[in-house]
N, C-alpha and C positions, 0 to 999 in steps of 0.2 A: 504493500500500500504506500507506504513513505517513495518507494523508486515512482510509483506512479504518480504522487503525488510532485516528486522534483521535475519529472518528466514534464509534467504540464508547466508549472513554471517557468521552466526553460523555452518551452516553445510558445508561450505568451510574451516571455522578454523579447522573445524574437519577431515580433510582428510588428507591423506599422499597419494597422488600419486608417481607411481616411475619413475625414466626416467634412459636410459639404458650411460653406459658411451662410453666415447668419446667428441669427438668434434664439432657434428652436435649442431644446434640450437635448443632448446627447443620447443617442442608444443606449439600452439599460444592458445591451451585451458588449459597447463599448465602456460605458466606467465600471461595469462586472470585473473587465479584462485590466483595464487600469487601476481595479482594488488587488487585481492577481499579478503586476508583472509587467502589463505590457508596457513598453519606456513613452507614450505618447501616440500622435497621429499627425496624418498628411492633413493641411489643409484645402480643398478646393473651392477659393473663391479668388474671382480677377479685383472686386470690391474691396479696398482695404479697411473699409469701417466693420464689410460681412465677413472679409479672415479675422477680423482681429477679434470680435461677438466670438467667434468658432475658438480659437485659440485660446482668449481666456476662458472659455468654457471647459476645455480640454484643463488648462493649470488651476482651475478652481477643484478638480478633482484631483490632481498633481500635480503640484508645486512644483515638481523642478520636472517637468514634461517634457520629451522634445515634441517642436512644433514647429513642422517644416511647411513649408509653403515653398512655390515655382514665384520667382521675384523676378526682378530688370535683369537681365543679363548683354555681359558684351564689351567691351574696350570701350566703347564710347560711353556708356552706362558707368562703370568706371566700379570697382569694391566697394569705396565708401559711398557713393551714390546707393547700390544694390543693399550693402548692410543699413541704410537708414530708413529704405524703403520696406525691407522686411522685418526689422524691429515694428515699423509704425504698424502693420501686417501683425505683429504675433508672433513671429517665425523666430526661431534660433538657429534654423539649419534649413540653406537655403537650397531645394532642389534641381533647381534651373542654372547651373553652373554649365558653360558649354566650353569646350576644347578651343583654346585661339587659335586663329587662323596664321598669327603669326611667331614666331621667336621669341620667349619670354615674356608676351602677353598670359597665355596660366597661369607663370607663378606670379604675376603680378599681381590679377586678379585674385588670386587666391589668398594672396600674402593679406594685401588690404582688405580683404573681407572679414578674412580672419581675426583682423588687427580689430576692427571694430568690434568684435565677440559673437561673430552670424559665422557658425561651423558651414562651411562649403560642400557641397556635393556636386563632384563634377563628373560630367556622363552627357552622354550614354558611353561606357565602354563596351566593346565587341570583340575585344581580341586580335583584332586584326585592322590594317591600312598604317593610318600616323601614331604610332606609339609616345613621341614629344612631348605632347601638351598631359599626359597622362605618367612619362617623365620629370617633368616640371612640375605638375601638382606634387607626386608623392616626395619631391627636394621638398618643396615649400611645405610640408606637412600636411598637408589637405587631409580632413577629419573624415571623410567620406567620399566614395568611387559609388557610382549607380550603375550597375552590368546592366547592358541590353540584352533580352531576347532574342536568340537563342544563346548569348553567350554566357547567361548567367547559370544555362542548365548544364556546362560544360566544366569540367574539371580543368582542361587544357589552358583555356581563356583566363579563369579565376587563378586556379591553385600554380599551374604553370607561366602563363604569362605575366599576370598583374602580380599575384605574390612574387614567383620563384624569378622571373626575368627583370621587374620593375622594383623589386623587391618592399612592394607597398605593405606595412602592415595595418594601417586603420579597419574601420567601416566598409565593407561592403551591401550594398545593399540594391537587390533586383526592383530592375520598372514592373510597375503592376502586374500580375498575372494575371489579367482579365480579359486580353485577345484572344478573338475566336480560334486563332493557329492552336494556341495554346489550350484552350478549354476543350478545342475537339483533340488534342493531342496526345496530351495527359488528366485535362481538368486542373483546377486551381491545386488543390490538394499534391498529386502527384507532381507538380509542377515543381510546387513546394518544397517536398522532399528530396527532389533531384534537385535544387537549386541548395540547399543546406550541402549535400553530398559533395559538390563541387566546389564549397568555400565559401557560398555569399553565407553572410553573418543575420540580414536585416531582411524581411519579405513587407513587400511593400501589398496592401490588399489594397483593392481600387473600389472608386464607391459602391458601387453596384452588390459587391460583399457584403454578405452579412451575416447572425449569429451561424448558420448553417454552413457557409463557409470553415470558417474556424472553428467549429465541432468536427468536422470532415476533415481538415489540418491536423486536429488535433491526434483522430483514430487514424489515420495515413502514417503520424509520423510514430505514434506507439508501434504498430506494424512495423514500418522500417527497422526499426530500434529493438525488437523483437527479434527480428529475423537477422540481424545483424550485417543491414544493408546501409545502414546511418547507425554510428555509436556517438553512443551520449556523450562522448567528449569533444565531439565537432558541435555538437549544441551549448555544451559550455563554453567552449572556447568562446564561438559565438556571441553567447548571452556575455561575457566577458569583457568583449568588446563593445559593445553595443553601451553597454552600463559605461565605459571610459567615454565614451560620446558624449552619454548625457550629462554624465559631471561635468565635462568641460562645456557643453552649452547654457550649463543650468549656472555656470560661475566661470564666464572664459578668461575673464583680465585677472584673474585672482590665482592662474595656474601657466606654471612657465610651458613653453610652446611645446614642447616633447609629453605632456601630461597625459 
């Protein structure tokens, strides 16, 4: 009972469900999940008065939440432009970080984002094409990498390329699992467990998720962990990680850059 019981816990640390903004009340399967574990949620709103209603909703049930929203991104946009825009947003950890087109624009971007206390999430990585700007973030520390589809469900991409060749250790963390490639391919669920299996750390659920979802997460990943196709130490490592995140979002000027 206790294994089952840390089992569930760990695979709650390990979600990022999203909730849409505004002012309604959160899902009772979402603050359920946030009395058990889960480190926060995505925000989906372009409004910044209706991310930020969503976000303090999210940190009135957990204070030190993460709260990512997609914010300005871009060289012209600029870190500190982006980090003021998704403070005012809610956000601590910004998902819309995109690869620059040029030389040392990533880690610039990333550096000044950082600096301001909004953790970066820069993605989509795939494994393959410009490897640089995904160089450049993990110099400049960048607290989180967002693997694309299909590459998040691959060991190669994650565990060999981004870990073993870039040698990033932050946050990994997969784009929604909610495309139909995907739902008819393996389903959310199964999607899930082969994406833990190859490294990503953080499963991103997309709106349309919900408690049934993450019940079906949940007996997918028992099974794995069962059958000894996912061991429960890539879940902790995981949840591990995950938890270093949220501290440094929940208090980033207060912890030196390697934290």
């Amino acid at each position: 009972m206790k294994t089952l019981h840390r089992l569930a816990v760990l695979v709650d640390s390990c979600l990022l469900p999203s909730v849409n903004g505004g002012g309604s009340p959160l899902p009772e399967w979402i603050l359920r999940g946030l009395e058990r574990g889960t480190p926060g949620a995505a925000v989906h709103a372009y409004e910044p008065a209706a991310a930020r209603a969503a976000a303090d909703a999210v940190r009135a049930a957990l204070p030190d939440a993460l709260t990512a929203h997609c914010g300005p991104v871009g060289a012209a946009v600029g870190g500190g432009a982006a980090a003021a825009a998704s403070m005012a947003a809610g956000a601590n950890l910004h998902l819309g970080v995109r690869p620059g087109a040029r030389p040392g624009e990533t880690r610039a971007f990333v550096t000044d984002l950082q600096t301001y206390g909004v953790a970066a999430a820069l993605g989509p990585f795939t494994g393959a094409g410009n490897l640089l700007p995904f160089a450049e973030g993990t110099a400049a520390g960048v607290r989180a990498i967002s693997a694309a589809v299909p590459a998040a469900l691959h060991s190669h991409a994650i565990t060999g390329v981004l870990r073993g060749e870039l040698g990033y250790t932050g946050v990994v963390l997969s784009d929604t699992l909610d495309a139909p490639s995907i739902v008819d391919g393996w389903g959310v669920p199964g999607a899930a467990v082969l994406a833990w299996i190859a490294g990503v750390d953080l499963i991103r659920l997309g709106p349309a998720s919900g408690p049934g979802v993450r019940d079906a997460i949940h007996a997918a990943t028992a099974r794995a962990v069962s059958d000894g196709d996912l061991p429960l130490s890539r879940l902790e490592e995981a949840a591990e990680r995950v938890a270093r995140l949220r501290r440094w979002a929940s208090n980033p000027l207060a912890q030196p850059c390697g934290a």
